[in-house]
N, C-alpha and C positions, 0 to 999 in steps of 0.2 A: 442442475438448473442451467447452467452455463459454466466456460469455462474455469472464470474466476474461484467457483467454490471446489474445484478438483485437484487432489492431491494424488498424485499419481503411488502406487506403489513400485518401491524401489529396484529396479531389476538389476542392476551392477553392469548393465548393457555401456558401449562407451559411449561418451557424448556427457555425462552427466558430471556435474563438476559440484562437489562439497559445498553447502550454504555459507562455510567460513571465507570461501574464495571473492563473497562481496563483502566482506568485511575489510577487504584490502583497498583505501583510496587508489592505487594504480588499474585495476579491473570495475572500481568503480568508473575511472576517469575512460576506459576503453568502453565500457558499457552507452555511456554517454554520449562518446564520439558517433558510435553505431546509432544511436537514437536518432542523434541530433543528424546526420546522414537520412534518414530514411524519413524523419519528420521534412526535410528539405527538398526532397524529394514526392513526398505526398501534397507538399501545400505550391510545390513551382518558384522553391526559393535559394537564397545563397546562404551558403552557410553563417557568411553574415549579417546575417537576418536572423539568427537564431542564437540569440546570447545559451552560452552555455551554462547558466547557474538557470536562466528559465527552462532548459532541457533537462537539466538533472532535475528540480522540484517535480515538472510532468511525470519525469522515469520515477522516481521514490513515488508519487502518486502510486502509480500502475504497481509497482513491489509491495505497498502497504497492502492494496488491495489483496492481492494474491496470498498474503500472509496473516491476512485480518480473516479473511471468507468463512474460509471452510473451520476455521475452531469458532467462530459463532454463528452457524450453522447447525453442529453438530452439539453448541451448547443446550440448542433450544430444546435437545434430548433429554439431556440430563449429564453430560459430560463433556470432557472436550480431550485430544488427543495429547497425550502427555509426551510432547515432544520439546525439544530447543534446539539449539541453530546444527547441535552435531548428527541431528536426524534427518535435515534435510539436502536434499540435490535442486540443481536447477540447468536446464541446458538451453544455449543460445537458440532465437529464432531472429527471422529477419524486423516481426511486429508480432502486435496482440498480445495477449497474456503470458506472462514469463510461465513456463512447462515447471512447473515442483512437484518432486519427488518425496514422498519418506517411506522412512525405515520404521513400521508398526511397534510401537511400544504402548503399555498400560495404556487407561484412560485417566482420567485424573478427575475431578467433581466438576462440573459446571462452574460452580464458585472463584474456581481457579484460571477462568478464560482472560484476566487481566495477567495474571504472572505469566500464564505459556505466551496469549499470543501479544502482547503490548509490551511489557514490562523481558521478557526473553527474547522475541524474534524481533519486533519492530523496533525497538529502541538501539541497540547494538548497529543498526543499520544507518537510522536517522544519525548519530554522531559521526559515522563515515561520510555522509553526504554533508553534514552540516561543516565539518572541516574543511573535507575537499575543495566544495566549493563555494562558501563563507556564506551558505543558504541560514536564514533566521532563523531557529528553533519552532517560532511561531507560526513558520509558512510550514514546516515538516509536520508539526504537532495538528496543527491544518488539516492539513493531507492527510493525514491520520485519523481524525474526526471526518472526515470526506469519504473516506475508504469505509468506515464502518458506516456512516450512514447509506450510501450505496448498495450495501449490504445488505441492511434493515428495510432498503424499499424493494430487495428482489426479493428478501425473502415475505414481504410484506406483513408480518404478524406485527400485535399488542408487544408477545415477549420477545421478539426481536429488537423491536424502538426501544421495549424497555431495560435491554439489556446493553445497548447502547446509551442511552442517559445515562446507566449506572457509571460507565464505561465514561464519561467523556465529564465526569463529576469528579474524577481523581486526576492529580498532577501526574505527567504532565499535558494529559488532555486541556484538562482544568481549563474552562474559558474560551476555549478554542474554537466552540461550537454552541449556539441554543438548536436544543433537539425537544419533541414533542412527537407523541405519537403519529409517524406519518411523517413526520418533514426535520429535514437540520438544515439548519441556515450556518455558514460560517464566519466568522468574524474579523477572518483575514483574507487572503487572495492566494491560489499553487501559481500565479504569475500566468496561465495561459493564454492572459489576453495581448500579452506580450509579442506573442507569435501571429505575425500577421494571416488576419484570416482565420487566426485562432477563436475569437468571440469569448463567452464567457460562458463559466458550467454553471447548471443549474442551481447549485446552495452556493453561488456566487456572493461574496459581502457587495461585489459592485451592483449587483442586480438591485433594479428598485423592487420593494416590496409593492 
């Protein structure tokens, strides 16, 4: 469909660095930097212009995504890829979607697309960002509910939204999000309006209804 829902497989080519490598605050904190450079650069601004806890929420946005897609995607089959964080790769680009890698294992039942990709890949992640850079549980769990609804409107199906309601009904979604088939509105803010010229994303809590 687009990039977001591609998992590349693994080639051991170089360039590809272990998915435990963002688990590290320090590559988290250099990830960031790279961001918060190239978003400075896109909008005509100074670095200080761009607090860095609202570049990291953006960057965690854009990684939720990438890690949410493609297992509810391939839930809507009937399964979802039985992978955790020692399956996958990822390799630097300058922007767009972070390049992931895995290493083909089982499939595991659809049932189980909260443990592999919420509860295994995203969650491990959001506690890095949320230390590093004293980002609120609420604005990651946010983003998190943002990322799967994004999701659920490329891939536009019933059981897509409905598999995000399921999804956004357990902690620590819980709350984070009203979803309906077709639309999620969120309840908190990834801070993007922060970034001047930023404006606001569509399941924005600031947008008027």
């Amino acid at each position: 469909m687009n990039p977001y829902f591609v998992w590349e497989p693994y080639s051991g080519e170089p360039g590809w660095r272990p998915f435990a490598a963002l688990l590290s605050p320090d590559v988290v904190a250099e990830r960031v930097a790279a961001s918060r450079e190239a978003l400075a650069g896109m909008f005509g601004l100074g670095l200080e212009a761009l607090p860095a806890r609202v570049v990291a929420s953006v960057l965690f946005l854009g990684y939720a995504s990438r890690l949410v897609s493609p297992p509810l995607a391939q839930a809507l089959s009937g399964s979802v890829p039985g992978v955790g964080p020692e399956d996958l790769w990822w390799r630097e680009v300058p922007g767009g979607p972070l390049p992931v890698a895995v290493h083909a294992k089982e499939n595991r039942p659809a049932s189980d697309l909260f443990d592999v990709a919420i509860r295994g890949l995203v969650m491990p992640l959001a506690e890095v960002f949320a230390a590093r850079f004293r980002l609120s549980r609420h604005v990651l769990w946010g983003n998190v509910a943002s990322a799967l609804g994004g999701a659920a409107g490329q891939l536009g199906t019933r059981d897509a939204w409905s598999a995000v309601q399921e999804l956004v009904a357990r902690p620590p979604l819980e709350g984070m999000a009203d979803v309906a088939v077709g639309r999620l509105r969120r309840r908190n803010c990834c801070l993007y309006y922060r970034i001047p010229g930023g404006g606001t994303c569509g399941d924005c809590v600031l947008k008027r209804l």
